[in-house]
N, C-alpha and C positions, 0 to 999 in steps of 0.2 A: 446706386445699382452696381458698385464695383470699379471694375475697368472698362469703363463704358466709351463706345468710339464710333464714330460715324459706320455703316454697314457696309459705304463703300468700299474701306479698306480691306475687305475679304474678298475684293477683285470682281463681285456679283451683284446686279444692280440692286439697290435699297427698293422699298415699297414707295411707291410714289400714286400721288390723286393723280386719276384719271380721269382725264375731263374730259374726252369726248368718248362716245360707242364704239368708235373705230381701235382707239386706244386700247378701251378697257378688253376688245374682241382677239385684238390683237397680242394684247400680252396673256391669255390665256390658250389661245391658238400656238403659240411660240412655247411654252411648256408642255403641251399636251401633246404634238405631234411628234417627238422625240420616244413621251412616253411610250406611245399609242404603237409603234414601231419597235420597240427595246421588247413589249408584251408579248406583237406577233413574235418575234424570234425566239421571245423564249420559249413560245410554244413549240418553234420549229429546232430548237435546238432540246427538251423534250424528246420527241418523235425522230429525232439519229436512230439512239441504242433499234426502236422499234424497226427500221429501216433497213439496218445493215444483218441484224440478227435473224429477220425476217428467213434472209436467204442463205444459214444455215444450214446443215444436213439434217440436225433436230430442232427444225426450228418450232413446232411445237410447244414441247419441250419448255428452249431457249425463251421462247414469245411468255410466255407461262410466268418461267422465272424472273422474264426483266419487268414483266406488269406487275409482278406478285411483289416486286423490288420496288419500284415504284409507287408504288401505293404505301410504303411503308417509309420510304425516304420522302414524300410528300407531308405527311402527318409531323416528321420533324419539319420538314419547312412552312407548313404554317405557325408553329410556334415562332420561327425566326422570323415570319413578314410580321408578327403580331409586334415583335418588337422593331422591327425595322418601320411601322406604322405608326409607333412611339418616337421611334427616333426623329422621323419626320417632321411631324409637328413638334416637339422641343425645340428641335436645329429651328426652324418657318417659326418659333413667337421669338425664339431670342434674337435669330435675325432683324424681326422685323421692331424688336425695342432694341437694336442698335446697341445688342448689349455683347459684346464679344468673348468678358470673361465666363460667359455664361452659355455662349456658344461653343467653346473651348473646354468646357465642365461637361456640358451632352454629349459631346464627340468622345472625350476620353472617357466616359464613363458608360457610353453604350457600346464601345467597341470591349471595353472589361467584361461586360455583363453577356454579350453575344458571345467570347469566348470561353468563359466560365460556362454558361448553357449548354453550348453547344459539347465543349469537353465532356460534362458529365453526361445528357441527353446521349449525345453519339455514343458514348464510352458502355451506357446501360446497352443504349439498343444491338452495339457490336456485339457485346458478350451475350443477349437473348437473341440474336437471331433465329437460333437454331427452333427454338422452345418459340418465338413469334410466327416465321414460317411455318414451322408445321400446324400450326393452331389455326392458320387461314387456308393452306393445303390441305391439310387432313395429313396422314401414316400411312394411307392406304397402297399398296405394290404400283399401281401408274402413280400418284403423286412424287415421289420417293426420288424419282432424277428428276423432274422438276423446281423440288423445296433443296435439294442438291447444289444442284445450280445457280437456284436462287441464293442460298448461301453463299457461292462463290463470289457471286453480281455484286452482293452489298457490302463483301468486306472494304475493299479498298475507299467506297463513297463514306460507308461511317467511319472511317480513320482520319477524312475531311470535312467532320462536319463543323468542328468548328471554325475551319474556312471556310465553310458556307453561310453559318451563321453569321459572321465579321464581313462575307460579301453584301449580305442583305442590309446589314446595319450600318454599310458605308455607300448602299444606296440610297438607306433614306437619307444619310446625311447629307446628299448631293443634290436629292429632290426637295429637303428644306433649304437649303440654301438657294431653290429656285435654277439647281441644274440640271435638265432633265438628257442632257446631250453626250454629257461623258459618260453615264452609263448604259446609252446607247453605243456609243461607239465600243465601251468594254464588252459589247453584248456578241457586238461582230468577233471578237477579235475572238471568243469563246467559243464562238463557232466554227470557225474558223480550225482552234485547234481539239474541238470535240468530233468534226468530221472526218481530219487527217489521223487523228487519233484512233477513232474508230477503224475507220477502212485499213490500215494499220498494224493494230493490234488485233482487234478478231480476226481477221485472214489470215493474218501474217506476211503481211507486205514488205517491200525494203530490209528481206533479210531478217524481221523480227520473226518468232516463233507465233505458232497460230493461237493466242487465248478464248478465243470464244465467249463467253460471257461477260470471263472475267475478264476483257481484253475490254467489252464495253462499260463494265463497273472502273477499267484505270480510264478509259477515255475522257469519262463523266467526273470521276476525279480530277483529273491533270484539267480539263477543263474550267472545273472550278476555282484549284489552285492559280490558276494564271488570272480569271477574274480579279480574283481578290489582290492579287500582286499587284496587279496592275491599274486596281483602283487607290488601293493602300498610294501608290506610287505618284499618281494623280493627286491628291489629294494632299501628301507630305511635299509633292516638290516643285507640282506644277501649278498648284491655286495661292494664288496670294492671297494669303489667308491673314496676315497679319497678327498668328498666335504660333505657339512656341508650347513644345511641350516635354515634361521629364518623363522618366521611366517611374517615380515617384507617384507622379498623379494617378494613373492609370490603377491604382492600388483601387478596390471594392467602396464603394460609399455607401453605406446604409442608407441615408437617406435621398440619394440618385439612383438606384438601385431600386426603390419603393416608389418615388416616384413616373421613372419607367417600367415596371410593372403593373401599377395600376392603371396606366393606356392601354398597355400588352395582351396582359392577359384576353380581359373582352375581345379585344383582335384576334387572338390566337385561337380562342374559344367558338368565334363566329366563321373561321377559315374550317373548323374542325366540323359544325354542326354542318357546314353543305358538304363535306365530303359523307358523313354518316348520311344525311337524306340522300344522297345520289346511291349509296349500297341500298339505301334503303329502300326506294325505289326501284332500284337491280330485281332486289330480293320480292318487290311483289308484280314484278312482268314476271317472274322467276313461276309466277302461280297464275298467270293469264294463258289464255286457250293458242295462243300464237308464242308462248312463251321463248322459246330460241330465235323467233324472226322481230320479236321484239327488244330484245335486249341489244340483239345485230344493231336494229334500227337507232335504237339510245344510242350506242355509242359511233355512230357515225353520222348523226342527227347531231349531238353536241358540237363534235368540232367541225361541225360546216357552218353551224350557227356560232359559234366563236369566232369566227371573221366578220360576222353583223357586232358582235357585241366587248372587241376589243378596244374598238375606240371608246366605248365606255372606261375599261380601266384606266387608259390613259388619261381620260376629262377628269377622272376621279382624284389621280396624283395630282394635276394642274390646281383642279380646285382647295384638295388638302393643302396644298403650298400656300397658296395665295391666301386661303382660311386663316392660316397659320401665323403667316407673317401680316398677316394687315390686323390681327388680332395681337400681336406683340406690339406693331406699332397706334396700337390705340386708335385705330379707325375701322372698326367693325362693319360698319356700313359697308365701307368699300371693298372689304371681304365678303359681305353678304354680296353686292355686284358682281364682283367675279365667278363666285358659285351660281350666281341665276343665267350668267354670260355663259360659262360652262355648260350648266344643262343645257340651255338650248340650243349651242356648238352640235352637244354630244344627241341629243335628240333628230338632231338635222341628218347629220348622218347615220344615223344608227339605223334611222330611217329609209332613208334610203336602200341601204342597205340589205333591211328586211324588205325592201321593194324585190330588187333581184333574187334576195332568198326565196321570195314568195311564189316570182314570176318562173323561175327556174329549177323547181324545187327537184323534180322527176329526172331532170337533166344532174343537178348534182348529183343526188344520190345514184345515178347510175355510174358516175364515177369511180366509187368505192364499191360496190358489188354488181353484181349479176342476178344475184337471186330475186325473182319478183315479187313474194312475198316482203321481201325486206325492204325493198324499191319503196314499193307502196307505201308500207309503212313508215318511212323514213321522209318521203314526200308529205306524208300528213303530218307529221312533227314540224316540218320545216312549215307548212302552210298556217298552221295551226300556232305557232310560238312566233312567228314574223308579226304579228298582231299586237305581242306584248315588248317588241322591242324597244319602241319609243316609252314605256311606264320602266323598261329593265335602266335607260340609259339614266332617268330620273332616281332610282332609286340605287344605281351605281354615285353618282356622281355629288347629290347630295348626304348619300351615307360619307363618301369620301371626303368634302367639307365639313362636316362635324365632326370627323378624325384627324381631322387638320386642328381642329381648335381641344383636341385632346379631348374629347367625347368617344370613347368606343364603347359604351353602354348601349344608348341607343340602337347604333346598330346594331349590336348584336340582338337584343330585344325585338328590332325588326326583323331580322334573320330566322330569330325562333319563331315568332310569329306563324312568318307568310311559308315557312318550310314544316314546321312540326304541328301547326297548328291550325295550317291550310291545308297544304299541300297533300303531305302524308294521308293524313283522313279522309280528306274529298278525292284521293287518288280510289281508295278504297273504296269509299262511295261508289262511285261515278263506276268502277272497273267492276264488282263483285255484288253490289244491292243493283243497281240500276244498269247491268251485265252489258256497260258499254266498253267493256273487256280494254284491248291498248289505248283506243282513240280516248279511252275518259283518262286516262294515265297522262295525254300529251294537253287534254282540257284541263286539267287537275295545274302543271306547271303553269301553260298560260295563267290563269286564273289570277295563284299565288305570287308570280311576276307582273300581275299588272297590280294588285293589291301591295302591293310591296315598293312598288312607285309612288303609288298617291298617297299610304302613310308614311313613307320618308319625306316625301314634299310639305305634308303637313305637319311633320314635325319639326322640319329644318324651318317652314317658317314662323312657327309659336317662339323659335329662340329659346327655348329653355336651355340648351347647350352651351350658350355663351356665358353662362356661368361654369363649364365646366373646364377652361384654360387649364395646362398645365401650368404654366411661368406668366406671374404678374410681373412685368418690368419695374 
């Protein structure tokens, strides 16, 4: 197997039997709540630009440009999680077979492949912005400062993306190696200078000139840039890693390169298919009888219910780790325990959770608006989707085990599934033949989230996945 060496020596503890419940509870609790927090802030470092720009003089306008910006710097970032979800489980089996020269082979070769990506990726979409934005704006006399703007917002973010790309890929590196804490801590520190950055540069604070948009498009950058600095930096000087690396190695592999592509892709692929159902979805409240108080309601129905269903993403990294590395070190079983430990962590709370979303729903949503119509609606989203959170935490957490063991097939299959194949149709259904107009729209998701639980459960435990490892030791 190479240069093969105990796992201790990369300063992170190896895979070890667990032999009591409290153990096994424990060491996937100690990964996940790192995650589970790194998630919430990225959401909240997200919602700055939205914050500061809000209270512009055109904030309109500004609001316009940074969502229309957004939504288009997302779609390259699921490309990058898709690989940074490969990276993951590569780093989590060669760990866990103890194999370092092979650990040292995914790290130099998926930081190549993020930066190669991300270069040409960011490099296309820099030069079509103009021709991408107006294609989601329209030409039309009001669009026109808007798509403008928007212009301004994304140059600077796609001149970093493939420091954004190398951030992602040096997070999965740190969550296979089973660390879920420094990139927490890098998450603060992000914030940290995307807040000062902002308040900053769009105002024109401390003597800077006022940017405005673009002041939020360099805060978002300069934010990035320091992640990635400062994980790079982590990672080169502060983990004892036990590997040593040339400017030589880092050269393209064809066959590492194919490799982590074929985990990738399907990752990238299933990040992409829920952003289309959520337009998709847009676009048909876009044709219901409540049409503007509902689309209100989605989007401020989503992220109050993303504080129920964060802790999923986190169980989900815990479990891909643990998947990862107990399948390198040849004890599956004990991988398949950690992921059943997980769900029902990630169930418990999620649960909960959806308790107070449920109990509280009228009270949230009055938080974010006034309008009653929207209240309402927004209340029955939340009442209505707290039902399916304990099937969402199941179907987060063991898609994320089977992408631990380099399976992103499946999930994505479940993804098409319960979103193109449920979802969308029965939204229709339910909203326009059976004219229970938004409330079958907010039936339509539960539904497809609770179904989308119990065939990942059931798939994760047929085991067919565990033939699909990326690295036999």
């Amino acid at each position: 197997m190479g240069n093969q060496q105990p796992v201790e020596s990369i300063g992170l503890a190896a895979p070890s039997e667990l032999t009591s419940i409290k153990q096994l509870h424990l060491k996937v609790w100690y990964l996940a709540w790192p995650a589970v927090i790194t998630t919430l802030l990225q959401t909240f470092n997200g919602m700055m630009d939205t914050r500061f720009v809000g209270h512009l003089s055109n904030s309109a306008q500004s609001l316009t440009a940074t969502g229309t910006g957004g939504q288009i710097i997302f779609i390259l970032t699921a490309v990058a999680l898709g690989i940074s979800i490969s990276i993951n489980s590569l780093v989590a089996q060669a760990m866990g077979a103890g194999n370092i020269s092979r650990v040292r082979e995914a790290v130099e070769q998926s930081i190549s492949l993020s930066l190669v990506a991300g270069l040409i990726l960011g490099s296309i979409v820099l030069v079509m912005r103009p021709q991408i934005v107006t294609l989601i704006l329209g030409n039309d006399a009001t669009a026109k400062t808007s798509a403008l703007l928007c212009i301004q917002f994304l140059f600077l973010p796609l001149l970093a993306t493939p420091l954004s790309f190398l951030l992602n890929a040096l997070q999965g590196v740190f969550r296979g190696m089973g660390d879920t804490r420094t990139p927490l801590q890098v998450q603060c520190a992000m914030i940290a200078v995307h807040i000062l950055c902002d308040y900053t540069l769009i105002y024109g604070n401390f003597g800077f000139p006022k940017l405005g948009v673009y002041g939020a498009g360099a805060a978002l950058a300069l934010s990035i840039s320091t992640g990635t600095v400062l994980l790079f930096y982590r990672f080169l000087v502060k983990t004892d890693s036990g590997m040593s690396f040339a400017a030589g190695s880092f050269l393209p592999d064809k066959n590492w390169y194919l490799k982590i592509l074929r985990i990738a892709i399907p990752g990238s692929m299933r990040s992409i298919l829920r952003i289309l159902a959520m337009m998709s979805m847009t676009g048909l409240l876009a044709h219901s009888l409540q049409a503007t108080s509902s689309i209100a309601a989605l989007n401020i129905g989503i992220p109050i219910e993303a504080i129920s269903f964060m802790p999923g993403v986190g169980y989900s990294i815990a479990a891909a780790t643990l998947v990862g590395q107990y399948l390198g070190a040849s004890n599956i079983k004990m991988g398949i325990r950690c992921a059943n430990a997980a769900a029902g962590q990630g169930m418990v709370i999620m649960s909960i959770a959806a308790t107070v979303m449920f109990a509280g729903a009228q009270q949230l949503s009055q938080i974010f608006t006034t309008d009653t119509s929207v209240i309402v609606l927004t209340a029955d989203y939340l009442r209505i989707n707290a039902l399916s959170e304990p099937f969402i935490a199941l179907n987060m957490i063991f898609n994320g085990a089977m992408q631990g063991a380099g399976d992103t097939l499946r999930p994505f299959l479940i993804t098409f599934v319960c979103l193109w194949l449920i979802r969308i149709p029965l939204s229709w259904i339910l909203m326009f033949t059976l004219h229970l107009n938004t409330i079958g729209a907010w039936y339509s998701i539960a539904v497809s989230s609770g179904v989308g639980g119990v065939v990942a459960s059931a798939v994760f435990s047929r085991k067919g996945w565990i033939k699909k490892e990326a690295i036999r030791a």
